[in-house]
C-alpha angles and dihedrals in degrees: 000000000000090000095044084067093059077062106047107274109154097039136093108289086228097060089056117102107228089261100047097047092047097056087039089069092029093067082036086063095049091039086058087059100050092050099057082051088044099054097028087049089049100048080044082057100061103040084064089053085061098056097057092044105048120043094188102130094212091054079045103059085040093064096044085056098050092034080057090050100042091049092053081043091060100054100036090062088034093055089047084053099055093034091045089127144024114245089031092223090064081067093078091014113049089177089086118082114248131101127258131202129252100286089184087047092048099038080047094053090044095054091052103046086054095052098045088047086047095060106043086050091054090048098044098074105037091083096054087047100043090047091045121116089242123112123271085254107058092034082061098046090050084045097046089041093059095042088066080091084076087076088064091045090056086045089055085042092060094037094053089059089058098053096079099054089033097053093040097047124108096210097053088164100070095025097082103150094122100044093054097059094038086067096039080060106048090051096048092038086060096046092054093051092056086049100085094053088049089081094103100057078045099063090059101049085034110026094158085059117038094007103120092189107112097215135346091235101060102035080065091037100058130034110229116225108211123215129216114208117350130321115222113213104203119213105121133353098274091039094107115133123188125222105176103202095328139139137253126181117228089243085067100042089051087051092050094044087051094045093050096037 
């Protein structure tokens, strides 16, 4: 979209010289592609940051589900993108013969594709999380953290309002409406998607609310011993506990050796 400007994108078509305004639609067509890939990659994205964050087998099976549809999703409007027209030059110059789809159809299908996946993505996490052992607090910041996708919904929201005019304009050039949200969008649409693993540089600025240390004291008064897999307390033979990369003090491991023989 930056290097359809150079040609003209943004003006009045018939300002253009021929060259400039076809390669002006030219790099618009390939831009329409590479959206469908941007926005479906980045929900993608997400759902695989949920997979290495929540272990329920049910939210699991949930995101490979979505992750599957999303994908087909993908290729099926990227391919409609590509395959608009036939010839595929008639997609950037309409003065050769040949017959197009529906572009306000499609652009209208693909909106709303994006807005019903969003929001299934932004409420699927919010029980885990709710129903988690953390404190209110920092149940309320994560949740907070991965509603931030709500700022791209409102984006596809508003973009949606302007299809309808952009795609139906003549002079496609100047009425960018739609372009301009699309990329408002993709970028914000990116950035939400990096939030969630922000929460590091977060406990820092905000240690009340992302900080998982229980208290300062006893996080200097004890070494923690990490573990890297799972620890099995043997005491029976059904007597097997998990700690996935956690951590135990050696207060406690001498407790539980002691208490296990």
């Amino acid at each position: 979209m930056v290097a359809s400007c150079a040609h003209g994108f943004g003006q009045h078509i018939a300002n253009l010289s021929k060259p400039n305004r076809l390669m002006t639609l030219k790099l618009f067509y390939v831009a329409q592609a590479f959206y469908k890939l941007t926005i479906n990659l980045t929900k993608a994205s997400i759902l695989l940051l949920y997979l290495r964050i929540f272990p329920k087998q049910w939210f699991r099976t949930t995101c490979f589900i979505l992750l599957t549809i999303i994908l087909l999703y993908m290729i099926g409007t990227t391919a409609s993108s590509i395959w608009q027209c036939n010839p595929i030059l008639r997609a950037w110059d309409k003065s050769i013969a040949g017959t197009c789809i529906s572009i306000t159809a499609n652009w209208y299908a693909n909106a709303a594709f994006s807005i019903a996946t969003d929001l299934v993505i932004l409420g699927l996490p919010m029980h885990s999380i709710y129903t988690s052992h953390l404190p209110m607090s920092q149940k309320l910041a994560l949740m907070a953290v991965f509603a931030l996708g709500l700022f791209t919904t409102i984006t596809s929201i508003l973009r949606m309002t302007t299809l309808n005019f952009s795609s139906t304009s003549p002079d496609i050039t100047f009425d960018i409406d739609s372009s301009i949200w699309t990329m408002i969008e993709q970028n914000l649409a990116i950035i939400c998607a990096c939030l969630p693993v922000c929460r590091l540089p977060l406990s820092y600025i905000l240690p009340s609310y992302f900080s998982t240390s229980t208290s300062p004291s006893s996080s200097s008064s004890m070494p923690a011993i990490k573990l890297k897999s799972r620890i099995h307390i043997v005491g029976s033979s059904s007597s097997t506990q998990e700690f996935n990369g956690g951590h135990i003090s050696d207060t406690e491991a001498g407790y539980e050796e002691r208490r296990y023989g």
